[in-house]
C-alpha positions, 0 to 999 in steps of 0.5 A: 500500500503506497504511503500517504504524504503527510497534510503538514510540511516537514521543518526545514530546520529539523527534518521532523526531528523536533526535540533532541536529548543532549549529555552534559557529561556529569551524572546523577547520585543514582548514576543516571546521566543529565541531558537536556532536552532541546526544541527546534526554535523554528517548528517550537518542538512540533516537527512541522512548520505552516505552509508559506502560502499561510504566513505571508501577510498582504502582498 
């Protein structure tokens, strides 16, 4: 069965990989590591930006 596009463009920016895990390095007391949690400014998180036609203002 073919794939169905999806109905909102994919970010630019991300390519769909909206939040990423990053590793400081250092751990927790029970030996976990920290990471932080990162969104990509442009889709804020989502994975999908508007259409261009739904942006623009005026002319």
């Amino acid at each position: 069965m073919p794939q169905s596009s999806p109905n909102l463009p994919i970010c630019r920016d991300c390519d769909g990989f909206a939040s990423v895990a990053i590793d400081t390095g250092t751990r927790h007391a029970d030996g976990t590591r920290v990471t932080l949690r990162v969104d990509c400014p442009t889709c804020k998180g989502t994975g999908h930006t508007l259409r261009a036609s739904l942006v623009r203002v005026g002319r």
